[in-house]
C-alpha positions in Angstrom: -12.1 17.0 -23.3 -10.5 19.9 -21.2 -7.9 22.7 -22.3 -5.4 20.7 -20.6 -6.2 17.1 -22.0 -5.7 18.3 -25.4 -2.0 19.3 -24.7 -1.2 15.9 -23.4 -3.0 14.6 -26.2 0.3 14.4 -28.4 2.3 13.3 -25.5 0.5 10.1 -24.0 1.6 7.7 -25.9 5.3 8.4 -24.8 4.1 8.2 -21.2 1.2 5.7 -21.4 2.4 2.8 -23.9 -0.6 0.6 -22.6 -3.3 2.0 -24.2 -6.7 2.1 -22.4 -8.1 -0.8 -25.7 -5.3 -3.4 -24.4 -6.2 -2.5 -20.6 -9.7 -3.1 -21.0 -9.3 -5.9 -22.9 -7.3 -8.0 -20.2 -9.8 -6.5 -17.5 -12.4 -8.0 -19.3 -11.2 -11.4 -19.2 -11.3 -11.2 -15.3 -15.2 -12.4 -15.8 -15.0 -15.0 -18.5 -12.6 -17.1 -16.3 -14.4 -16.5 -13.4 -17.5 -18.4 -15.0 -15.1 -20.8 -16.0 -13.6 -21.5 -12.5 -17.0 -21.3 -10.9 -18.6 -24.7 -13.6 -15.7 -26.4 -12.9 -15.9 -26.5 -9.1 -20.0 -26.9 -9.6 -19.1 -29.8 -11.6 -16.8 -31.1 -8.8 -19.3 -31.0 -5.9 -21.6 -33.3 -8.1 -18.7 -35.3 -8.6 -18.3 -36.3 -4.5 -15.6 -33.4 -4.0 -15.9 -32.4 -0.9 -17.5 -28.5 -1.1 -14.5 -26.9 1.1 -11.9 -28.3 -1.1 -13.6 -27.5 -4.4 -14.5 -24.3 -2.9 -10.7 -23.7 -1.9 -9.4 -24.2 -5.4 -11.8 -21.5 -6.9 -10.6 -19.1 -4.3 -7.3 -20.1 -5.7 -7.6 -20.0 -9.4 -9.7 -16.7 -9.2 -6.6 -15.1 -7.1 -4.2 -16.6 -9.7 -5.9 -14.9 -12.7 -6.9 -11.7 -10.8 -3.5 -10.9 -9.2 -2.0 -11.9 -12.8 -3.8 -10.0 -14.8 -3.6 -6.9 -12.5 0.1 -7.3 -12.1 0.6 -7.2 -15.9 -1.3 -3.8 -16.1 0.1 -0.1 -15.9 -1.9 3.0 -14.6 -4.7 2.7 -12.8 -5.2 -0.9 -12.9 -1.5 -1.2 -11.6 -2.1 1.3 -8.9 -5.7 -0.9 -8.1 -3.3 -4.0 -8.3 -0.6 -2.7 -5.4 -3.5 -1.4 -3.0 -4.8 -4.8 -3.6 -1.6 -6.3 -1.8 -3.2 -5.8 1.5 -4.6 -9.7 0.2 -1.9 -11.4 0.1 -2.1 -12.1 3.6 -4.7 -14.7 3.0 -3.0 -16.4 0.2 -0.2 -18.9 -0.4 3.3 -17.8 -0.3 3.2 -19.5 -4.2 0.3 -17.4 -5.1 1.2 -14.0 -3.7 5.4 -14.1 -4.6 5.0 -14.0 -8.5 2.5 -11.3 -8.0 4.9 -9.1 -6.0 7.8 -9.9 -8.2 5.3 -9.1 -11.4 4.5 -5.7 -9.9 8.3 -5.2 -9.0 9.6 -5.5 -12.2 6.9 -3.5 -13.9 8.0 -0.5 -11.4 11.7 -1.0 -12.1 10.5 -0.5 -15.8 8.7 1.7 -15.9 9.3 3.6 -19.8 10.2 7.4 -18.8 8.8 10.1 -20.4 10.5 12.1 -22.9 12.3 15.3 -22.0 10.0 17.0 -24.2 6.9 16.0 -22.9 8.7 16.9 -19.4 9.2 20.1 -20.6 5.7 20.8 -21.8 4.3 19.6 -18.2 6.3 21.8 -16.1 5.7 25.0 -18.9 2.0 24.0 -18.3 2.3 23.8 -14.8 5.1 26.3 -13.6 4.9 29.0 -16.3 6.6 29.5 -19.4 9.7 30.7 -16.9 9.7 27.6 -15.8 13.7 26.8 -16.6 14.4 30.4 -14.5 13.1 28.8 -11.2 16.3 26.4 -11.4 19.7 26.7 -11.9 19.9 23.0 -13.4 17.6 20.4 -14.4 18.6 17.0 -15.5 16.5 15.6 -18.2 16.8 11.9 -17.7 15.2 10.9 -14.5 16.4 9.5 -11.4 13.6 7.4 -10.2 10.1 6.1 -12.4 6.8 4.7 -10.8 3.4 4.0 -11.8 2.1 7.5 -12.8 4.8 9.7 -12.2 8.8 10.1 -12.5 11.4 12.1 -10.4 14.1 14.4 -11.5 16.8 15.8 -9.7 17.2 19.8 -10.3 19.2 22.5 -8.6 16.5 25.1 -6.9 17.1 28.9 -8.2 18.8 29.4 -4.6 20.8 26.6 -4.6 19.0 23.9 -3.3 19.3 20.4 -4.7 15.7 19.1 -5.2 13.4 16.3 -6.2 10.8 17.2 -8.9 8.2 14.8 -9.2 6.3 15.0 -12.6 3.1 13.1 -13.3 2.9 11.3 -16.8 0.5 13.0 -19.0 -3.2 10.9 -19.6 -2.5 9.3 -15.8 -6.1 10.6 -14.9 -7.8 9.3 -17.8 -5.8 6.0 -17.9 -6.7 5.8 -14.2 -10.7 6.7 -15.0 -10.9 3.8 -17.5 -9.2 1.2 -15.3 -11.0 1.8 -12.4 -14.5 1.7 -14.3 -13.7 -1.6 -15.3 -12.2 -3.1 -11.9 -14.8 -2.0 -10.7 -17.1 -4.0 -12.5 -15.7 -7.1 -11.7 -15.5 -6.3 -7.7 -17.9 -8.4 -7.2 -15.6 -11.5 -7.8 -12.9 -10.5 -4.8 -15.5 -11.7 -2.8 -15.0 -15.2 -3.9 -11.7 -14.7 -1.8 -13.1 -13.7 0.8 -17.0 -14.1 1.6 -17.5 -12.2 4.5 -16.4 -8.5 2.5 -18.4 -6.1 1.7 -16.9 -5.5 -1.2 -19.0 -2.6 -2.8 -17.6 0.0 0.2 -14.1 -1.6 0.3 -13.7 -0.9 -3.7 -15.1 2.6 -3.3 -12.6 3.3 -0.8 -10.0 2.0 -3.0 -10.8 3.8 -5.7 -11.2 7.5 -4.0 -7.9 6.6 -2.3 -6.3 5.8 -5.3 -7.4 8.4 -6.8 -6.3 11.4 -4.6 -2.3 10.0 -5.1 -3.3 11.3 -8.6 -3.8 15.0 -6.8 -0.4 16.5 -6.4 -1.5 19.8 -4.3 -3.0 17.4 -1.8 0.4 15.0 -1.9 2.2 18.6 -1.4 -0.4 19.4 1.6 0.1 16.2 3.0 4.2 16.5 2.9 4.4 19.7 4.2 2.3 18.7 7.4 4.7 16.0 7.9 7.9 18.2 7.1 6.5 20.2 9.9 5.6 18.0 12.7 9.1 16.1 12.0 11.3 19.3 11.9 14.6 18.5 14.0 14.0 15.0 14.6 17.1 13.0 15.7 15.9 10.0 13.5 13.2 10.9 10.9 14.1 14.0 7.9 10.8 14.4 5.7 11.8 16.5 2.7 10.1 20.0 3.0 8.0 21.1 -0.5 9.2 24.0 -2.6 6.6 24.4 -4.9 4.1 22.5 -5.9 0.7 22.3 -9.0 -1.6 19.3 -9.7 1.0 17.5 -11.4 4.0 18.5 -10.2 5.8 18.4 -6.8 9.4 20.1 -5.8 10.9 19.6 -2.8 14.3 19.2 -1.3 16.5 16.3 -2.3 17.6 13.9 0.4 21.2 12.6 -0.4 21.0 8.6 0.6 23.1 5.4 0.5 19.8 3.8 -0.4 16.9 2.6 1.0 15.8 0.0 3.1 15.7 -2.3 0.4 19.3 -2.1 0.4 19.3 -3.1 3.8 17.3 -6.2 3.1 19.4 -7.3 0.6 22.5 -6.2 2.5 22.6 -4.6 5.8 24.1 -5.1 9.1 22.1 -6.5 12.1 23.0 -3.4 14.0 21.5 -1.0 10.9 18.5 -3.3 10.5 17.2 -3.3 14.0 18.4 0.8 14.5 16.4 1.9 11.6 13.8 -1.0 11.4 12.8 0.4 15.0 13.3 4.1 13.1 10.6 3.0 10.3 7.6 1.4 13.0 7.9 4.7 15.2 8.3 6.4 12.4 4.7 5.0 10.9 2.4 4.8 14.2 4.2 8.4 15.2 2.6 10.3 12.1 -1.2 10.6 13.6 0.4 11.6 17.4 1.9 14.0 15.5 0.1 15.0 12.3 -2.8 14.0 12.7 -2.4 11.7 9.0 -1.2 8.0 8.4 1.7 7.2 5.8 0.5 4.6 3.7 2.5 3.0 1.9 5.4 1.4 3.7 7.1 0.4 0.8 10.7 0.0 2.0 11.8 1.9 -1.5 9.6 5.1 0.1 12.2 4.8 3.7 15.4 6.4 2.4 18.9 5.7 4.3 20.8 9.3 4.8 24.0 9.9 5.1 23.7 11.3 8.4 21.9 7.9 9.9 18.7 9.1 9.6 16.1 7.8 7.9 14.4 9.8 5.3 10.6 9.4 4.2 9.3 10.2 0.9 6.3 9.5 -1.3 3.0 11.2 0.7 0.5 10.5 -2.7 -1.1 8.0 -0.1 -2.0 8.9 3.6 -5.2 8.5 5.9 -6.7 11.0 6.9 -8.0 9.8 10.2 -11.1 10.7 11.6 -10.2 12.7 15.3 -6.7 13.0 14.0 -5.6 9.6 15.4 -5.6 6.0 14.5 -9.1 4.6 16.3 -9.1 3.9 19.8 -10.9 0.7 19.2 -8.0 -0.7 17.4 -5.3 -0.3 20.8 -8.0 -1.8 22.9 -8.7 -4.8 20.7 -5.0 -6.0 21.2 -4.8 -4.7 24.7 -7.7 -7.4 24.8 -6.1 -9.7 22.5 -3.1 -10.0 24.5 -4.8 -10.1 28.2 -6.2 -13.0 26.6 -10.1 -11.7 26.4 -11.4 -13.0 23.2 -14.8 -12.5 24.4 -13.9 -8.9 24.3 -12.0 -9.4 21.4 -15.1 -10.8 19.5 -17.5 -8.5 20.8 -15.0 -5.5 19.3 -14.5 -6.5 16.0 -18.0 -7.2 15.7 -18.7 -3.7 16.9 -16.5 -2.0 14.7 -18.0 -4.0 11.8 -15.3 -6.4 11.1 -17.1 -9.3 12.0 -21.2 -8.7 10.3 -24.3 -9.3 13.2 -25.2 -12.6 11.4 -21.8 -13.9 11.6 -21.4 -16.7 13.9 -17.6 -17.2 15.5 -16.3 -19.2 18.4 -13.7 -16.8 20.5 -11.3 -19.3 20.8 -11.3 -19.8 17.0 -10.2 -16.2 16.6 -7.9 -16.8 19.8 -6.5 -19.4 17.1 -6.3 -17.2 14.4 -5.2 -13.9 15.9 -2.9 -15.1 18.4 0.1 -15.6 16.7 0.0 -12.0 15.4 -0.6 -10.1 18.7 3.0 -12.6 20.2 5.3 -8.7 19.3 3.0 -6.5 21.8 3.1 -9.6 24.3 7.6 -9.5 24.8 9.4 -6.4 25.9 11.5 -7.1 22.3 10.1 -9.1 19.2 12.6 -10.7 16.6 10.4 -10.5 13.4 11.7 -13.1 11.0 10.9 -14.4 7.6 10.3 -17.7 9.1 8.0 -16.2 11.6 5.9 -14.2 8.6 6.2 -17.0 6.4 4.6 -19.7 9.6 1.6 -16.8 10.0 1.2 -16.7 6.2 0.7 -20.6 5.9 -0.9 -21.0 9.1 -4.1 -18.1 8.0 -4.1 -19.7 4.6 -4.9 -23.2 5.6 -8.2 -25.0 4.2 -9.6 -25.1 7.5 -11.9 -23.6 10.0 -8.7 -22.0 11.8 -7.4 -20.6 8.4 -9.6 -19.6 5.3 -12.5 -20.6 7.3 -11.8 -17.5 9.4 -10.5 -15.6 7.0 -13.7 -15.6 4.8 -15.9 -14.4 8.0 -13.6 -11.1 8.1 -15.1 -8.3 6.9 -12.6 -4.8 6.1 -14.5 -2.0 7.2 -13.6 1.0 4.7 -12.0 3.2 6.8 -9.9 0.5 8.3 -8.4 -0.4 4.9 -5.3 2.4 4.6 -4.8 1.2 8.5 -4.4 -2.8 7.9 -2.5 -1.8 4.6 0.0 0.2 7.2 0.1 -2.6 9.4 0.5 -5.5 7.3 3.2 -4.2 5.1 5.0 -2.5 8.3 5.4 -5.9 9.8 6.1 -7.6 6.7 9.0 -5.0 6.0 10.0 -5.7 9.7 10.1 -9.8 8.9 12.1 -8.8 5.7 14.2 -7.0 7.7 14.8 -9.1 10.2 14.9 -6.9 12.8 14.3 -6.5 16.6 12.3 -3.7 18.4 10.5 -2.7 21.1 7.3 -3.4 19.7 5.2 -3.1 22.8 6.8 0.0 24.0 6.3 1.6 20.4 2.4 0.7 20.6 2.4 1.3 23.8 3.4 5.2 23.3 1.8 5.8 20.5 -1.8 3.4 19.5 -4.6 5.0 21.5 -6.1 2.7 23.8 -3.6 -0.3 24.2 -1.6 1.4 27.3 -5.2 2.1 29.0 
């Protein structure tokens, strides 16, 4: 046990209610039903059922209790829980809602530490002076997430700013959960077959992981603060200060975010900053070189000067080259000249379909083609309906839904990129909005305007 464990000792359980012994405990019922699900659908077959259907409800159960039992969790587990989101894709609308709503709640309540154990964190990490680098700090905080709450201060100089503390025990809470998701990894591939899991969880892990690093959050921020200085439509909060587990930087003043304008917003403001948020998220590597991601509408803040202000850089790729992979802009150049030869021969390349896997072009032509419809228009409207249409269409017991699906493998260093993508045009479809898509990728996704 380190220096700096043994101070948080005294403070983790007012940070970390859900002790790592109730944690393990509901991770390690993952297997045990698993077992269960598996028997039943052997018992099944032998009954006459035919094997795609029994094999369909296993996939289904197992993501029922998985995404459950993960949503119910806090710390790690939770944090393993949202990067696991990018899956909901492949599932049924009835399957993936009370997942979301399960992990929405449990960030909306998220318990807040005590000022006192506050206090001790930023003594720890900002000196005993600590209360001399602010003219005011508020004690109850403005905003509470997985590991980590926000407080709004008033810098020594007069600056308002956002100081982002990170709940005492969240590394070893995080080390315990991810220990035992990772072994039950193994059973995500009864979602989908054609993974290679081991890498794809490995990935997850050191991803989730480095959100846990505040200096390299801080690193991250700053880059962006940089590239985006004096933009007419993006503000990214420049850092102040900044340790291991605790981040200032400047406060942007906001209406709300762009969950407000889900709920509530205009056409006009939904299209004028849902076209702000997608260039705003294939922009960052032109520019920086990294990839935002997590396009969480809460992270997309709505300023009082109409611009649209970005926070929360705990999870960004660090691309390989400094830009997002060519491959990718040439795929649905392909995709949308109607090549799936090309298309097929890509994916395999890249390693997203495996050299033993045997697929029909026009099956992915099937599968793919609703998706690349926003690069083919000058303007896309993405809807709800239209999300909701590719969501039941991909999960269909067929060889044109799962039966595609479950040949697709995620390369590793593709995962923070489909995350990004998936959840941009989902917040698009929640939005409502219309954009230039083609234009956008066109600019800015190396290799689709070749």
């Amino acid at each position: 046990m380190t220096d700096r464990d043994r101070d948080d000792s005294d403070t983790d359980r007012s940070a970390f209610p859900s002790g790592a012994v109730r944690r393990t405990a509901r991770l390690a019922s993952l297997p045990l039903g698993f077992a269960g699900r598996t028997t039943m659908g052997l018992g099944r077959r032998i009954a006459g059922r035919p094997a795609d259907a029994v094999m369909t409800e296993v996939q289904r159960r197992t993501a029922e209790q998985i995404f459950s039992v993960l949503g119910e969790l806090k710390g790690g587990a939770m944090k393993f829980g949202q990067a696991m989101s990018v899956f909901e894709s492949a599932l049924p609308e009835e399957v993936a809602k009370p997942y979301r709503e399960t992990l929405r709640k449990l960030q909306d309540s998220a318990p807040p530490m005590s000022a006192r154990a506050v206090h001790r964190v930023l003594a720890r990490e900002l000196g005993d002076d600590w209360r001399d680098k602010f003219e005011r700090f508020d004690d109850a905080p403005a905003a509470a997430a997985s590991i980590g709450q926000v407080h709004r201060a008033r810098w020594h100089d007069g600056r308002e700013v956002a100081v982002k503390v990170q709940y005492p025990g969240a590394a070893r809470a995080l080390e315990t959960d991810l220990k035992q998701i990772s072994r039950i990894a193994r059973m995500f591939a009864v979602l989908a077959p054609g993974l290679e899991v081991k890498p794809l969880v490995q990935e997850l892990r050191d991803r989730i992981i480095e959100e846990l690093d505040y200096d390299l959050e801080a690193q991250a921020q700053q880059q962006f603060a940089e590239a985006f200085a004096g933009d007419p439509d993006i503000d990214v909060p420049e850092v102040l200060a900044h340790s291991s587990t605790v981040l200032v930087s400047r406060w942007l003043e906001s209406s709300g975010s762009l969950a407000a304008l889900i709920d509530s917003g205009t056409q006009e403001e939904r299209d004028r900053f849902g076209q702000s948020y997608v260039r705003f998220l294939f922009a960052g590597p032109e520019r920086v070189g990294l990839l935002h991601a997590d396009p969480h509408p809460g992270n997309f803040r709505i300023l009082d000067d109409g611009r649209l202000g970005v926070v929360d850089y705990g999870a960004v790729a660090r691309l390989p080259g400094g830009s997002l992979p060519a491959a990718t802009g040439r795929l649905l150049r392909a995709a949308v000249d109607d090549d799936y030869d090309a298309v097929v021969q890509g994916l395999r390349d890249e390693g997203f379909i495996r050299p033993t896997t045997k697929i029909d072009p026009d099956v992915i032509r099937d599968y793919l083609a609703p998706f690349v419809e926003p690069a083919q228009t000058d303007t896309f409207r993405f809807s709800r309906a239209w999300m909701r249409e590719q969501f039941v269409r991909v999960s269909r017991p067929d060889s044109e839904g799962i039966g595609t699906a479950m040949k697709i493998n995620m390369p590793p260093e593709y995962l923070l990129i489909h995350r990004v993508w998936v959840g941009g045009i989902g917040v698009l479809s929640q939005l409502e909005a219309e954009a230039p898509f083609r234009d956008i990728l066109a600019a800015s996704l190396p290799g689709f305007a070749d």
